[in-house]
RODO-2510 file (C-alpha; in nm, 4 decimals, decimal comma):
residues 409
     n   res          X          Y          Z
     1     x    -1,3670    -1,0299    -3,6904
     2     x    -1,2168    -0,8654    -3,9955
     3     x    -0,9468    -0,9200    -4,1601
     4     x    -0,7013    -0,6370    -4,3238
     5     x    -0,3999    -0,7549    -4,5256
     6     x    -0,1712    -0,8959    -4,1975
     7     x    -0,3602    -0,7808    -3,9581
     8     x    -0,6796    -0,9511    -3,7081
     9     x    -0,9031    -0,6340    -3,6341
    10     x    -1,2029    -0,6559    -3,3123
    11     x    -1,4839    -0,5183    -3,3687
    12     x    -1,5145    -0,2703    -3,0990
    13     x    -1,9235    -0,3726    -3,0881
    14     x    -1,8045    -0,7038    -2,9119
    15     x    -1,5528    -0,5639    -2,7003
    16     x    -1,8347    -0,3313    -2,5707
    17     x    -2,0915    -0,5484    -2,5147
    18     x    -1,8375    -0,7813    -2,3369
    19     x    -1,7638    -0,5068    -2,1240
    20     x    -2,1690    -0,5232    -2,0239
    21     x    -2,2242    -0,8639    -1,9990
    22     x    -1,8853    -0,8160    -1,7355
    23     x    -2,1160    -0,5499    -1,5607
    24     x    -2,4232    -0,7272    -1,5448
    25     x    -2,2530    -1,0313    -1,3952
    26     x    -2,0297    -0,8496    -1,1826
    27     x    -1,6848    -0,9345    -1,3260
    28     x    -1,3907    -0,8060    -1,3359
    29     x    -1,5688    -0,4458    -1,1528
    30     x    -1,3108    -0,2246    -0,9802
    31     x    -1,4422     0,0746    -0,8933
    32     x    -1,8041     0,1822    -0,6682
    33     x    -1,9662     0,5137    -0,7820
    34     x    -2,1428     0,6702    -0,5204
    35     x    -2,3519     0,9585    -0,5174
    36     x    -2,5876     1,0119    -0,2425
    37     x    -2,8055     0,6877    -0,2033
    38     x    -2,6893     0,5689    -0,5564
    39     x    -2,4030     0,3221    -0,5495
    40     x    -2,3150     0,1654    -0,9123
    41     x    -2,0597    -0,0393    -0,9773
    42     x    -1,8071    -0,0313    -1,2628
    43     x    -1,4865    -0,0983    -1,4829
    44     x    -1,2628     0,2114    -1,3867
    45     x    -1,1042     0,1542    -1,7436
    46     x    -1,4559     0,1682    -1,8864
    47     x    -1,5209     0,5000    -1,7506
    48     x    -1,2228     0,6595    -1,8117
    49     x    -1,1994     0,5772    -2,1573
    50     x    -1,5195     0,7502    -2,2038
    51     x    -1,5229     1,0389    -2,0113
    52     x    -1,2356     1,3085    -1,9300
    53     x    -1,4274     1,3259    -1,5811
    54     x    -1,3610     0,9950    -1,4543
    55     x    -1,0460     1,0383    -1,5700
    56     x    -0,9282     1,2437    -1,3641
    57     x    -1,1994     1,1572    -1,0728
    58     x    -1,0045     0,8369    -1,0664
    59     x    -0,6270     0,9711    -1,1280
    60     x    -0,7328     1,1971    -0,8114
    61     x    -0,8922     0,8540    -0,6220
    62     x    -0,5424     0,6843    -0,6700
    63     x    -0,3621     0,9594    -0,5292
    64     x    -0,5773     0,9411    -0,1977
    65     x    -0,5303     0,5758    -0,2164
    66     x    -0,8726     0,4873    -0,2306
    67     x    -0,9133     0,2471    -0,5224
    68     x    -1,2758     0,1416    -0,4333
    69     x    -1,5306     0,3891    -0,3582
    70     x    -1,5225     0,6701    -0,5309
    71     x    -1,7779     0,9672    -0,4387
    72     x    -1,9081     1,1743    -0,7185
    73     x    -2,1533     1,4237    -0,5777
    74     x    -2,1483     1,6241    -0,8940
    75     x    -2,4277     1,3850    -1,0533
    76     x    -2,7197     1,3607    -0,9837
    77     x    -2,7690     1,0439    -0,7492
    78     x    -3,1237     0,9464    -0,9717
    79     x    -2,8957     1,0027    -1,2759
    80     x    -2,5716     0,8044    -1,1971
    81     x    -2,7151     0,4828    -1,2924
    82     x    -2,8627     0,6007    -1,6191
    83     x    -2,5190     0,7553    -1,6978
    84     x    -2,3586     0,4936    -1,6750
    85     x    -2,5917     0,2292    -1,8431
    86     x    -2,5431     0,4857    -2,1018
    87     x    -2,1182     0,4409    -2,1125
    88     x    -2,1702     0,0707    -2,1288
    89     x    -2,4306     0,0456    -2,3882
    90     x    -2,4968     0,3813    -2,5484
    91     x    -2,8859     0,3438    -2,5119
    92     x    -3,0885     0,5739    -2,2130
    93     x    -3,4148     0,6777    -2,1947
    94     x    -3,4859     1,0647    -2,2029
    95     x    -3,7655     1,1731    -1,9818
    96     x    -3,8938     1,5481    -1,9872
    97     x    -3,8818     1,5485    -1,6552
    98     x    -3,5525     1,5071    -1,6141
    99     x    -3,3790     1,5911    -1,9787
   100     x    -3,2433     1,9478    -1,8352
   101     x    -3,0530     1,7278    -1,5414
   102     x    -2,9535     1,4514    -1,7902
   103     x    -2,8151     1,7227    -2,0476
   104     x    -2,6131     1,8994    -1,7855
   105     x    -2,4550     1,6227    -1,6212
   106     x    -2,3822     1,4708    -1,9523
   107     x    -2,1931     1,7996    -2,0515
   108     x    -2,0424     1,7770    -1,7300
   109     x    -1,9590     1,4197    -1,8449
   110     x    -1,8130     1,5000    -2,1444
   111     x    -2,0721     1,2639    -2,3451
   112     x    -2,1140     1,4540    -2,6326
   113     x    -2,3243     1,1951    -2,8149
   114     x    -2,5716     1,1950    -2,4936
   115     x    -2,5709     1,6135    -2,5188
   116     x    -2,7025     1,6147    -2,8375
   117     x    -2,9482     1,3523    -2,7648
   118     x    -3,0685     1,5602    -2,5214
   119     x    -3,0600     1,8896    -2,7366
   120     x    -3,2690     1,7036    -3,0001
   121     x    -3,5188     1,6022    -2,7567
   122     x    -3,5454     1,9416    -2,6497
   123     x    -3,5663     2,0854    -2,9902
   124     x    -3,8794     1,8927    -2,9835
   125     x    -4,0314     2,0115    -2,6907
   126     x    -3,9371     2,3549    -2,7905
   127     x    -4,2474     2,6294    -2,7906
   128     x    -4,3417     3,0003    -2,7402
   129     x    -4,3817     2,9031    -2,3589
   130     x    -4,0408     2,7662    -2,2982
   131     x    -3,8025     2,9060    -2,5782
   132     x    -3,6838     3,2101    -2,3566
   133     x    -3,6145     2,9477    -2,0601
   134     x    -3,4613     2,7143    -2,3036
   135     x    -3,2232     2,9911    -2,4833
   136     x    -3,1165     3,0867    -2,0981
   137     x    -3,0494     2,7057    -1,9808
   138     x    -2,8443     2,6499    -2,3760
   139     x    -2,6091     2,9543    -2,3144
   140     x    -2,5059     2,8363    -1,9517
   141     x    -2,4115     2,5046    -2,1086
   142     x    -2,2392     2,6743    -2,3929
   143     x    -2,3711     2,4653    -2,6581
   144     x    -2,4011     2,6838    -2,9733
   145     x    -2,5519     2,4316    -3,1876
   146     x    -2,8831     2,4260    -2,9657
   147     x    -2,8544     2,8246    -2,9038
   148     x    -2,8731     2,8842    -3,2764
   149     x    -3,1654     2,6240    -3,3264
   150     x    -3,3219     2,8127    -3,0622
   151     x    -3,2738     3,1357    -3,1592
   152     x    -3,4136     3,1226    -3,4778
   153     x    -3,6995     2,9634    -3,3022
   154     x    -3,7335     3,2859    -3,1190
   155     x    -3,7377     3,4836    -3,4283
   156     x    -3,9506     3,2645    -3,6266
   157     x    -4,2824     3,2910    -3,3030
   158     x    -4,1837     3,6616    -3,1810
   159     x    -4,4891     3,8300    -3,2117
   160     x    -4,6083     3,5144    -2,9762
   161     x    -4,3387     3,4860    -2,7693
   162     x    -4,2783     3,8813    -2,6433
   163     x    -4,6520     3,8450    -2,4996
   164     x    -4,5256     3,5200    -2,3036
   165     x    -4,4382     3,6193    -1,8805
   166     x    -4,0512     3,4746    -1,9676
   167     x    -4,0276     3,7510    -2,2076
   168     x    -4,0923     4,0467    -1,9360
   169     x    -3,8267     3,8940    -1,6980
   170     x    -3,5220     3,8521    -1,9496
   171     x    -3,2403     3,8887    -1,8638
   172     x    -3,0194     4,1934    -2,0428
   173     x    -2,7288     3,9390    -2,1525
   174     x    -2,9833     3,7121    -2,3383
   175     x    -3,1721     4,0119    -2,5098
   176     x    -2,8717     4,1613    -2,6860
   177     x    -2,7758     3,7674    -2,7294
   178     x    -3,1008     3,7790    -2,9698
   179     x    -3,0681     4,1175    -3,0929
   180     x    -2,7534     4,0857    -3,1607
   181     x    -2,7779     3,6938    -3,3472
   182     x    -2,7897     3,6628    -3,7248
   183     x    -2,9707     3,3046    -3,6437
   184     x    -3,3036     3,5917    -3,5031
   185     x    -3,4639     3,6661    -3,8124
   186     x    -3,7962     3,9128    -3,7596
   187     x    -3,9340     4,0257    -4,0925
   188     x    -4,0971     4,3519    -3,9255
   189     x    -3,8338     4,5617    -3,6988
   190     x    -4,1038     4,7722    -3,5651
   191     x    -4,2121     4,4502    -3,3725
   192     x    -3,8586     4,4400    -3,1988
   193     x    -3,8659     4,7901    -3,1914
   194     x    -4,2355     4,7691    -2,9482
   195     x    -4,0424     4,4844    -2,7666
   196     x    -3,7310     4,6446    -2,6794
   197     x    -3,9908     4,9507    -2,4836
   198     x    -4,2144     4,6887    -2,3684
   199     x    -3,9474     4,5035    -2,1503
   200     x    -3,7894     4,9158    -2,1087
   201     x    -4,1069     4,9730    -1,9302
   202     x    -4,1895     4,6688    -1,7316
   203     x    -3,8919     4,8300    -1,4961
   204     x    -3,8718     5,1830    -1,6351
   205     x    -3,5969     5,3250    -1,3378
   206     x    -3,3901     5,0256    -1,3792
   207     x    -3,3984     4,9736    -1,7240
   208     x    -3,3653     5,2861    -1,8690
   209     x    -3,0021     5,2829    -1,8279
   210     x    -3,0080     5,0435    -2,0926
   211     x    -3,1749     5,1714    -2,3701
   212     x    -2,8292     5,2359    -2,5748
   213     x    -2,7399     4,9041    -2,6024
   214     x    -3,0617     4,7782    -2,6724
   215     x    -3,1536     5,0583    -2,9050
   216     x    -2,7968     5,0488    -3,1304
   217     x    -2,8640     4,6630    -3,2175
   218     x    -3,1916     4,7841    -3,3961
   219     x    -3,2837     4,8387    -3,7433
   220     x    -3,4432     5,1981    -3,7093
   221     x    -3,4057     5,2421    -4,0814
   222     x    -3,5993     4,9855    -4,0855
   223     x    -3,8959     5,1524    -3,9351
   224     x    -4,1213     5,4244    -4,1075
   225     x    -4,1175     5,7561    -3,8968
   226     x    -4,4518     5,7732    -3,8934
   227     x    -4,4536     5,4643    -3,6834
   228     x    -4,1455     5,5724    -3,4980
   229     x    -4,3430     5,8335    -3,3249
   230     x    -4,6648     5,6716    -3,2823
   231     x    -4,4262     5,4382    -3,0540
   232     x    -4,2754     5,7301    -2,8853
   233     x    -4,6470     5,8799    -2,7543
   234     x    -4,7117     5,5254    -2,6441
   235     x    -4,4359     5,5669    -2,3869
   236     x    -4,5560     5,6799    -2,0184
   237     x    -4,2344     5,6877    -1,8274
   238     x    -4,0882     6,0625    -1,8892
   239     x    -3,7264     5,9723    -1,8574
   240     x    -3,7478     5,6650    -2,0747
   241     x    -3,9080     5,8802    -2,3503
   242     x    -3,6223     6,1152    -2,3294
   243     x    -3,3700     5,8673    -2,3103
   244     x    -3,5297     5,6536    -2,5936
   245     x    -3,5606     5,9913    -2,8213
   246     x    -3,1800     6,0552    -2,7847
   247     x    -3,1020     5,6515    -2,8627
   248     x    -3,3184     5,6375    -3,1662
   249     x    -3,1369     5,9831    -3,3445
   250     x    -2,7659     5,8387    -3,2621
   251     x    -2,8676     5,5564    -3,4111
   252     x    -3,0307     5,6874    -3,6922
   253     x    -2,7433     5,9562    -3,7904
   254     x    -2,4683     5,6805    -3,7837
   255     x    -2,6418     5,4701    -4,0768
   256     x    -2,5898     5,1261    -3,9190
   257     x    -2,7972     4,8000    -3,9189
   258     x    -2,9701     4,9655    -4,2291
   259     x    -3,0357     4,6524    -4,3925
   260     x    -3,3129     4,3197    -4,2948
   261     x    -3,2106     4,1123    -4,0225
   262     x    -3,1214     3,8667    -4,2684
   263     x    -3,1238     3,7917    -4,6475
   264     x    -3,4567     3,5850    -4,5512
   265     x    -3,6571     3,5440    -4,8374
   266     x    -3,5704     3,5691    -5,2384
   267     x    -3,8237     3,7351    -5,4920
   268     x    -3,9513     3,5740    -5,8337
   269     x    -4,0700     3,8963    -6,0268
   270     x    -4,2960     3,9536    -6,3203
   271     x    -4,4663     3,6448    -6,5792
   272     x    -4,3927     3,3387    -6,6747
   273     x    -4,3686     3,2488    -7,1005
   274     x    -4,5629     3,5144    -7,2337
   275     x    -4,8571     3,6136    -7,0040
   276     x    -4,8668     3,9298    -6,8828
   277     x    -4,8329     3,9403    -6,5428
   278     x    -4,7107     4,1999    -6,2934
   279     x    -4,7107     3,9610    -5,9339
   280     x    -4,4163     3,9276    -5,7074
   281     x    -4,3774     3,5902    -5,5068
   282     x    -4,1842     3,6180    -5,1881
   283     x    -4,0151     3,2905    -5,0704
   284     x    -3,9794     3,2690    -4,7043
   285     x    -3,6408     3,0397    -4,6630
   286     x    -3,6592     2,9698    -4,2965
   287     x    -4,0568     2,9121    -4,2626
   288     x    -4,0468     2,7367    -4,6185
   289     x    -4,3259     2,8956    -4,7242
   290     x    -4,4630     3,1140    -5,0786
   291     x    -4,6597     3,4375    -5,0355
   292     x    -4,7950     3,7144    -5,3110
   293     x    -4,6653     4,0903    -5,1732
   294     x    -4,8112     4,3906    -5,3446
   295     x    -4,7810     4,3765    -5,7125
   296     x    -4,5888     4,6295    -5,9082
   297     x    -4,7321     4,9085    -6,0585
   298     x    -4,6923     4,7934    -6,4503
   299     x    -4,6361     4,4594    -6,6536
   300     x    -4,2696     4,3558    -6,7277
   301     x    -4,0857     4,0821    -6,8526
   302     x    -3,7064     4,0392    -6,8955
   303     x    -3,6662     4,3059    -6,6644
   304     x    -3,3615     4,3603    -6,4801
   305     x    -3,3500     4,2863    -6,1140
   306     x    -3,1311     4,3419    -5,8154
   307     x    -3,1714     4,4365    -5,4801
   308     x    -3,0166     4,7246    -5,2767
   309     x    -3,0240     4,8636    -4,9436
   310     x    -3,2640     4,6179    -4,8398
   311     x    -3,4519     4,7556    -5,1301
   312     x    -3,5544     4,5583    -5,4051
   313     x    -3,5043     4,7149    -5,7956
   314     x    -3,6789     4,6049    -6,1236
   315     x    -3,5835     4,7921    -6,4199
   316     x    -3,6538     4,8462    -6,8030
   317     x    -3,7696     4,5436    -6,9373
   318     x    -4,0772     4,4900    -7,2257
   319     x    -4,4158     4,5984    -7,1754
   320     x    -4,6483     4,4912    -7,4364
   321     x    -4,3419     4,3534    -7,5861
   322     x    -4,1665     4,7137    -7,6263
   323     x    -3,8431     4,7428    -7,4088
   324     x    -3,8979     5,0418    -7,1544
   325     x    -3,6766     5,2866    -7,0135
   326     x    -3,8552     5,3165    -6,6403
   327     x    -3,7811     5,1550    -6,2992
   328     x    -3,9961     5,0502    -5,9737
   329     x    -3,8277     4,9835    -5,6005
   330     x    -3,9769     4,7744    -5,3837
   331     x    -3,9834     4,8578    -5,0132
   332     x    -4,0617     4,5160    -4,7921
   333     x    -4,0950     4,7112    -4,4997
   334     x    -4,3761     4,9306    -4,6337
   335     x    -4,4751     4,6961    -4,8567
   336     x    -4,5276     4,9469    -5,1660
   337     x    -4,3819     4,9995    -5,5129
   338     x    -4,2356     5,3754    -5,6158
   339     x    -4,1012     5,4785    -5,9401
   340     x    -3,7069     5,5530    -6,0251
   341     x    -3,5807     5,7783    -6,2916
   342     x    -3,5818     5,6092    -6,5986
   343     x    -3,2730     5,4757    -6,8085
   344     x    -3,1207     5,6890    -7,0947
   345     x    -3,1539     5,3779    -7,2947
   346     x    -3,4946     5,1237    -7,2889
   347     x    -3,3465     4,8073    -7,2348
   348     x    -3,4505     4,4202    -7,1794
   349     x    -3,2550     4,1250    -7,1290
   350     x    -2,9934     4,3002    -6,9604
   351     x    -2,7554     4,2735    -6,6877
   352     x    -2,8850     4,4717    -6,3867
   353     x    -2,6418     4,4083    -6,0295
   354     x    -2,5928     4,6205    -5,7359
   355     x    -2,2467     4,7017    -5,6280
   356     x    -2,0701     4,9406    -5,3924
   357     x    -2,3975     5,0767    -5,3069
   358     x    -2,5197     5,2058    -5,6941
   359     x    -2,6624     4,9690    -5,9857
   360     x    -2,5043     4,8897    -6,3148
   361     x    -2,7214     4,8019    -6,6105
   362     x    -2,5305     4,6661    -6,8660
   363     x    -2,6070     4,5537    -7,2280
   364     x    -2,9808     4,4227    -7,3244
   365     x    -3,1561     4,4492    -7,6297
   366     x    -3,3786     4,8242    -7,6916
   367     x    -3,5711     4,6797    -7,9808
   368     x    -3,3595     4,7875    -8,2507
   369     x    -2,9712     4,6606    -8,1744
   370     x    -2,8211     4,5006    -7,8632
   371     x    -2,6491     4,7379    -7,6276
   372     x    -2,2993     4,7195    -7,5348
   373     x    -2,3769     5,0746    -7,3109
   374     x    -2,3421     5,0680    -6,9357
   375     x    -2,5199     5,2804    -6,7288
   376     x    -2,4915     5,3573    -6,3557
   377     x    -2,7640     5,4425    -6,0671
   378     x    -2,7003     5,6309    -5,7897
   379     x    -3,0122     5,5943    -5,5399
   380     x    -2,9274     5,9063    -5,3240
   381     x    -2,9793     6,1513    -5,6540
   382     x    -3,2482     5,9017    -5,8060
   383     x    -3,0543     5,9226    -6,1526
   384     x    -2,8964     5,7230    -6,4006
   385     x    -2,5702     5,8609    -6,5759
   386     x    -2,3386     5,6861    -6,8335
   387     x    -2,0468     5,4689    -6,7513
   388     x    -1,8945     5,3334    -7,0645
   389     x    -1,9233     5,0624    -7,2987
   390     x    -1,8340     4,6900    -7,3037
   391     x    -1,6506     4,5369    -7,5889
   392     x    -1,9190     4,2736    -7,6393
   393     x    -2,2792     4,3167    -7,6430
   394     x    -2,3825     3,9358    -7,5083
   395     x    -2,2783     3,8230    -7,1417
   396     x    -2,3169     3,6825    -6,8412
   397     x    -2,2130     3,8394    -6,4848
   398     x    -2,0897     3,7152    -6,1668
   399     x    -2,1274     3,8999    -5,8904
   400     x    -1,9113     3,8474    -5,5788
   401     x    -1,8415     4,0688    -5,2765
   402     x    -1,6999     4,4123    -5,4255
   403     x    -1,6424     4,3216    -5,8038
   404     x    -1,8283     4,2126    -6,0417
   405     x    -1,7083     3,9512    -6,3702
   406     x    -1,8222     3,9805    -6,7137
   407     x    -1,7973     3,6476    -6,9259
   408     x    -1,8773     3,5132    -7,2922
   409     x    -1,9989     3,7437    -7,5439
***
């Protein structure tokens, strides 16, 4: 019992397990739950106070004047006394036999605590055999916590899980679902691309129909040409070919879902103190994992960096501790480095940020004076063009949706 300036608090922890040591001893019970050959006996007050069901299960018993039994064929009759063991005490034990049952009557049940119980059990279980089934059963219950767990799931074992019998049968709902999700995360688009024909040609006559919708939630930029085609001569079905053709160039011409499926991974470019070095380091931030990608093409350090387009930019910098004029762009779908035009100015320990589709480079150091000079890329015309001058030559930027802040100096 605690006390609070005048007032005599109860802890709710006794109340409760009064209210089970009443059950177990069969006092003070006023209502019979009955659901097939499960009968369970209760404290109508109990129930209600916990779940909007019984609720108005018993507001609807009172009206019939039946204050006693109460039939509740919704649950689950091996369930009912679990459920409500679970009410009383807050404790049940989750089997995988029966977790999909449990979850879905406890939705039903309005025992939110219990649902996500259940979701983290399932989490658990969760692999490339089941994650299609297990996306399907989260979006019927309309939990969006577990659909997003799952569907990031999905993109993090896709190459695994499109080869799975689930994946064949999906529904068309749940593929745009994951085409469409931010949570699906694929770091190569030409393995959705081979997935979205693969389940086109499981049922090629009634399938076809949907290549639009399945083909506009790609990333086509994404995808080389080169391997565009070699997909295309892979398809058998003459009509899907033709349809899928027509798709891919609407898409294509309208310049949408250009970019990576998400901003996945962040880049740590060039040396560290004063070694040369010319390695990039990718960092995976869903799998939580470090990987070496192709290195670039010369040494740098206190280059400029910035990414663009799903491109990502390293310019000027020193090499051999001489600030340099030229540029390299990364492509992680190709996984290659390809010069830029170079800077009218060399310049290191610069500003370099991307904005409104061009890149600014702004102040730096080209081995004589520091640079107040701002110059402007435009990667459609590959070259750099002037764009004024600061009135300080030492800053630091923010960056932050369409403008960008320039502070100190």
């Amino acid at each position: 019992m605690d006390f609070h300036d005048n007032e005599v608090l109860l802890s709710s922890k006794n109340a409760a397990a009064n209210f089970e040591e009443f059950r177990q001893n069969m006092k003070f019970l006023d209502v019979t739950l009955q659901s097939g050959h499960a009968i369970v006996k209760a404290h109508r007050a109990v129930l209600a106070a916990a779940s909007p069901y019984f609720e108005a299960v018993f507001n609807a018993s009172l009206k019939d004047n039946n204050e006693d039994l109460v039939n509740v064929p919704d649950i689950p009759p091996a369930l009912l006394p679990s459920l409500i063991e679970f009410i009383y005490t807050g404790h049940v034990t989750i089997k995988s036999s029966t977790v999909r049952e449990l979850m879905v009557a406890a939705h039903m049940l309005h025992l939110e605590d219990l649902v996500k119980g259940c979701a983290r059990y399932l989490k658990m279980q969760c692999d490339a055999s089941n994650a299609l089934s297990l996306l399907s059963f989260a979006e019927k219950l309309t939990c969006s916590e577990f659909t997003e767990y799952v569907l990031a799931y999905i993109g993090d074992y896709w190459e695994n899980i499109i080869l799975g019998k689930d994946f064949l049968e999906l529904s068309l709902s749940l593929f745009i679902k994951i085409l469409s999700s931010a949570k699906f995360t694929v770091e190569d688009e030409l393995e959705v691309l081979r997935a979205v024909v693969r389940w086109l040609e499981h049922k090629p006559a009634a399938r076809t129909p949907y290549c639009a919708e399945l083909i506009r939630l790609l990333r086509l930029r994404r995808v080389p040409l080169q391997a565009l085609e070699a997909v295309w001569r892979e398809v058998g079905d003459p009509w899907l070919l033709k349809t899928l053709r027509r798709c891919s160039m609407i898409t294509l011409a309208q310049v949408v879902n250009a970019r990576a499926r998400s901003c996945c991974a962040f880049y740590v470019v060039g040396h560290s103190d004063y070694c040369k070095m010319n390695l990039v380091f990718k960092y995976d931030i869903y799998r939580k994992v470090w990987k070496v990608v192709v290195p670039m093409d010369t040494h740098r350090r206190c280059a400029g960096v910035a990414a663009l387009g799903g491109l990502l930019y390293v310019v000027g910098g020193r090499t051999n501790n001489i600030p340099v004029a030229s540029g390299s762009v990364y492509d992680p779908v190709t996984n290659k480095w390809s010069p830029i035009a170079d800077m009218d100015n060399a310049r290191s320990e610069y500003n370099l940020v991307s904005l409104k589709g061009k890149l600014y480079a702004m102040g730096g150091d080209d081995g004589v004076r520091r640079l107040s000079s701002i110059e402007v890329y435009d990667p459609a015309a590959d070259e750099w063009s002037p764009a004024g001058h600061l009135p300080r030559h030492s800053f630091r930027l923010l960056h932050y949706s369409v403008a960008t802040a320039c502070n100190g100096g």
